[in-house]
N, C-alpha and C positions, 0 to 999 in steps of 0.2 A: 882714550879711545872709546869706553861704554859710552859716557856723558856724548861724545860724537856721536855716533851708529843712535844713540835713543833720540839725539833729535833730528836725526834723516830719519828715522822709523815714523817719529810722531809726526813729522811736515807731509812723507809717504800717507799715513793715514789721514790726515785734515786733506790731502789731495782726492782717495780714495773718497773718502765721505762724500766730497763737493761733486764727484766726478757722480755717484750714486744718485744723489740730490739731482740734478742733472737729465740724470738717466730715467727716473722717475718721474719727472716733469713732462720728459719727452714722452714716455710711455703714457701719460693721461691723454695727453694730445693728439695722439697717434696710434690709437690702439690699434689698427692695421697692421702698420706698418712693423710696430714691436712685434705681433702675431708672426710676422711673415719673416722676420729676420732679430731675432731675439737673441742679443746679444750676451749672452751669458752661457750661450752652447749653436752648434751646431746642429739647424733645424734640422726633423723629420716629416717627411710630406704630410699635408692635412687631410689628404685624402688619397690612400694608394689606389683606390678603386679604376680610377681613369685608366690603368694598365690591362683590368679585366678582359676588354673584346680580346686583348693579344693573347691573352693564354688559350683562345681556342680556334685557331685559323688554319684547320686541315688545308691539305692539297697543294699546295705552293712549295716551289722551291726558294732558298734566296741563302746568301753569306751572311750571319749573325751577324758580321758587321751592318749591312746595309739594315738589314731588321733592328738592331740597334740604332741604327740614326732616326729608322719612321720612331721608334717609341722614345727616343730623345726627344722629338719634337711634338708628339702629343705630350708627352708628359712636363716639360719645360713651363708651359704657361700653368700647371696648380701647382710646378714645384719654385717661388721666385726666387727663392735661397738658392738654388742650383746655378751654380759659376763652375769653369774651368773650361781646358781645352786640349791642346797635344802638344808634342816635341818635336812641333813641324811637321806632322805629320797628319791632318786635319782631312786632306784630300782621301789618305787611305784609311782612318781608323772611325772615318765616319762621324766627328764628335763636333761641328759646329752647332748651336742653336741659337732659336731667334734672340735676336733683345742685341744686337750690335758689339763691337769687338769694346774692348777693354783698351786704352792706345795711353798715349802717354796725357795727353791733351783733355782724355775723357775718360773717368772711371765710372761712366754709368753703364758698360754693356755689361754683356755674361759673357763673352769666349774671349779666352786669355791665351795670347801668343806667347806660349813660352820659351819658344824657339831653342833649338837641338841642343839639348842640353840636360837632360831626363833627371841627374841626380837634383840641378835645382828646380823642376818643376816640381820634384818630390817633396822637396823642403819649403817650397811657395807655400803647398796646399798644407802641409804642415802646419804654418804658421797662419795659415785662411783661418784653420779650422778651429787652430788654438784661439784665435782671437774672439771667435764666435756670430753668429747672425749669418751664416753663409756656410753652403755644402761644397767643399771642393770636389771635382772630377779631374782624372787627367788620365793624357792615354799614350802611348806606343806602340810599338810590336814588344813582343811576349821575348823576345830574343834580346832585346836591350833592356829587360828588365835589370837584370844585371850592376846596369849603369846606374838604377834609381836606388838598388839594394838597402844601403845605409838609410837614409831616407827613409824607407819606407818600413825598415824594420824597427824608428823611430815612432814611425803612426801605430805600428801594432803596442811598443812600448810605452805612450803614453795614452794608448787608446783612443787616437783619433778619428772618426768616422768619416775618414776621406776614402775614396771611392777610382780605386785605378782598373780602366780599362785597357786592357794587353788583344792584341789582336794578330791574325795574322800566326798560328797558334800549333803549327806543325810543319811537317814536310812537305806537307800540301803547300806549301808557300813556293817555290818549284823553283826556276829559275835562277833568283838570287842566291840558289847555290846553300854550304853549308852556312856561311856566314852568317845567314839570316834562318836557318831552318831550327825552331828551338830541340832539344833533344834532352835536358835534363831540368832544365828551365821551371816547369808544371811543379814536379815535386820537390824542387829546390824554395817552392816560394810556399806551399804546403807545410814545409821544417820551421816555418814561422810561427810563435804561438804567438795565438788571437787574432791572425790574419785569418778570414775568411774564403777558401776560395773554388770558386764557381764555374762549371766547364758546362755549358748546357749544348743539346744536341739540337734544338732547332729555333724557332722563333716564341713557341710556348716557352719555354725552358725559358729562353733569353728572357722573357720579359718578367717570368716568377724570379730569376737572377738580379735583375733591375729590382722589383719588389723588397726582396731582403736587402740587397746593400742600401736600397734608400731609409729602410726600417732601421737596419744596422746601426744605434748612434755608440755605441761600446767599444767600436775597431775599426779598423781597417776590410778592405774587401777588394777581392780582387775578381774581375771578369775575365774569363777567358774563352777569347770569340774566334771563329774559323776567319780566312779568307775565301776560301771557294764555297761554292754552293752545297748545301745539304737541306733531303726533303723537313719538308713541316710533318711533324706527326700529329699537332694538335694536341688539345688541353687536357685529354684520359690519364686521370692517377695524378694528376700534377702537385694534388695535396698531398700524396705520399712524399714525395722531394724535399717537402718544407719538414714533415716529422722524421723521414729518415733517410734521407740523403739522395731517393733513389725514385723511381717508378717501372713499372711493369709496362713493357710497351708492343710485349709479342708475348701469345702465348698459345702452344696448342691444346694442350689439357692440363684439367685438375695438378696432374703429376708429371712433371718433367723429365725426360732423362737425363737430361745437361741445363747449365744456364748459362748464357754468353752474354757478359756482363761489360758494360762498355763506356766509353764517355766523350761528349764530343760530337766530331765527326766520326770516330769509328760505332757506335751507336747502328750507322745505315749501313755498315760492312754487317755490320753482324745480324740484322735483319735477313740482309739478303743471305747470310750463312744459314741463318733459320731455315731459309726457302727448300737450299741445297739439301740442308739435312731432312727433310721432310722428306725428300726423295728417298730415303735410305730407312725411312721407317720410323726414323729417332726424330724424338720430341723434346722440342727446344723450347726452353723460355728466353725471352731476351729482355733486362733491363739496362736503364738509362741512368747513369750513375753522378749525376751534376754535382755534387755535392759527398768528396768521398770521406770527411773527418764528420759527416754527421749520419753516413753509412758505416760508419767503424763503432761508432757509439751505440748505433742499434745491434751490430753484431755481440756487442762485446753487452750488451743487456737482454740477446738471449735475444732477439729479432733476426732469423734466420726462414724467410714465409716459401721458398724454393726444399725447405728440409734438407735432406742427406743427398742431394745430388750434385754431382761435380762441377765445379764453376769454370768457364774458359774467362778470363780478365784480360782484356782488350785497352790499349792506348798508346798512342803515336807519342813513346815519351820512353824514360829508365824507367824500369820494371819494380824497382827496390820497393816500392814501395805499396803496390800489388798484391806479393807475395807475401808482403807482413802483416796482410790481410786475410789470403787467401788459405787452405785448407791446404793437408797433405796429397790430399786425392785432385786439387784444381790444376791448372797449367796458369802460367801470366802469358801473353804474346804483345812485347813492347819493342823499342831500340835501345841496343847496345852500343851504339853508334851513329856517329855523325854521319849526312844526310850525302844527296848527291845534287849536280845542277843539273833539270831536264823538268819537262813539263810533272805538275805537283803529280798526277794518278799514275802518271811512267814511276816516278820516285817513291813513291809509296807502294808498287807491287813491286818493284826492284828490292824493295828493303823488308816484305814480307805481308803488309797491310793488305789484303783482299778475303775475300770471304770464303776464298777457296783455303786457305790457308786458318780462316778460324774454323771452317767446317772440319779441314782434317783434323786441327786439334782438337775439337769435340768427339770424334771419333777414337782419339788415343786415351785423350782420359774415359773413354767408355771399355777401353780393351779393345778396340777394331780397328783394323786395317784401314789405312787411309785410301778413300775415291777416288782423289781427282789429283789432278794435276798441274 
């Protein structure tokens, strides 16, 4: 059995060797091309720059998804390692780009049909990634992530820097009822270690999102994008996000009396909570929380730039894990529960989300009476 297994080991290695030899030759020849798709790992962009205009484009409203497809498509052409596509679902998560589909007849394109089937698109890119020379993406709704689980807690386990897009990322999804409306989902994929994962609230956000998971060659990464629309706040503090999970995106003074602290689309609920509570005398800060295991890290090192004042914790998701953040003195205000079918902003005041309902809890953790109604 040794004398066997040593010379499949030894014919293994004279194969490796030749295949190296090979790969070498190639690499002289083609120094491009090796640059562009280097087989020995899965590239990182040559130049993340190209994303720069998108982190500062005040004024607009639009769904992260669709902001996610304009910067799919600028950034496609300096990324040429970038393959992948959806689980049939291409029309709603935004994620075709150019360079022609991938079919059976031709493997020159970049979008990979991988049709309804999310656990093996998860194990495709798996295996893309292992192989090396090529960046997988792949996408769904945020509610069949489920379906990819295993999968994908395989990309965190061996460290794959494959790249899933989840979309489609709340109750805001309306319609389709609870079936599709995620509700624990967000922090069930957070309980991953070395999964990275990313909730940005407008098109800035999205695109520094896009930035790190294309940076990201260590792990796994995950996006998590609205369906309906939420405003552009623009590219203010967007460097704080990268070192500590978060940015400052309202504020009225120096010293706050509250912070309402948010991620996502509730982000714009709690703005406009700001508003409300101005009326009332009380001074709101409001940050934008994308990135909440690299906001835990700065708490837990003593990065606390709001001081001793109460935090409201805002997210269309289970609360659990909020709170395990949060202070004795803050409130969380998330779902306990599964969603309703009716249009998304019916279903989310139905189920508590409005900014009338973050302003009154601003007001309880200050000791006051709730305004409004």
């Amino acid at each position: 059995m040794r004398s066997a297994t040593a010379a499949l080991a030894a014919e293994g290695a004279a194969a490796r060797a030749e295949w190296l030899r090979v790969y070498d030759e190639w690499n002289a020849a083609h120094p491009q091309l090796a640059a562009d798709f280097p087989l020995d790992r899965s590239p990182a962009p040559r130049d993340i720059a190209v994303l720069a205009p998108l982190l500062d484009t005040p004024g607009a409203v639009g769904a992260q998804r669709g902001r996610h497809r304009a910067q799919h498509c600028v950034r496609s052409p300096r990324v040429p390692a970038l393959v992948g596509g959806s689980a049939d679902l291409a029309s709603s998560t935004n994620t075709a780009i150019p360079g022609g589909d991938v079919s059976a007849d031709d493997y020159g394109g970049r979008t990979i049909h991988f049709g309804v089937r999310e656990h093996a698109m998860a194990a495709m890119m798996n295996g893309i990634a292992l192989h090396g020379g090529l960046r997988p993406f792949g996408s769904t709704f945020l509610v069949f992530s489920d379906y990819l689980r295993p999968a994908l807690r395989l990309s965190a386990l061996m460290r794959q820097p494959v790249i899933y897009i989840f979309t489609h990322d709340s109750v805001y999804v309306g319609e389709d009822g609870p079936t599709h409306q995620p509700i624990e989902h967000i922090e069930a994929l957070r309980a991953i270690p070395g999964l990275t994962v990313l909730r940005p609230a407008d098109a800035a956000e999205t695109a520094l999102a896009w930035e790190i998971a294309a940076t990201n060659t260590s792990g796994p990464t995950a996006l998590i994008l609205t369906r309906q629309n939420v405003p552009v706040l623009g590219g203010a503090g967007i460097g704080q996000v990268r070192d500590n999970g978060f940015r400052v995106v309202h504020t009225d003074a120096d010293e706050a009396d509250v912070v309402l602290a948010a991620s996502g689309s509730e982000v714009s609920l709690a703005l406009e909570a700001a508003e409300l509570l101005a009326t009332r005398d009380v001074r709101a800060t409001v940050i934008s929380v994308m990135w909440r295991e690299r906001l835990q890290q700065a708490l837990v090192s003593g990065c606390r730039p709001w001081g001793d004042a109460p935090v409201v914790w805002v997210e269309a998701g289970v609360p659990i894990g909020w709170r395990a953040i949060g202070s004795d003195c803050d409130t969380v205000i998330g779902l306990n529960r599964f969603g309703e079918s009716g249009p998304g902003t019916q279903v989310a005041a139905h189920l508590g989300l409005t900014p009338v309902a973050i302003a009154n809890a601003a007001l309880a953790v200050l000791g006051r009476a709730a305004s409004w109604r």
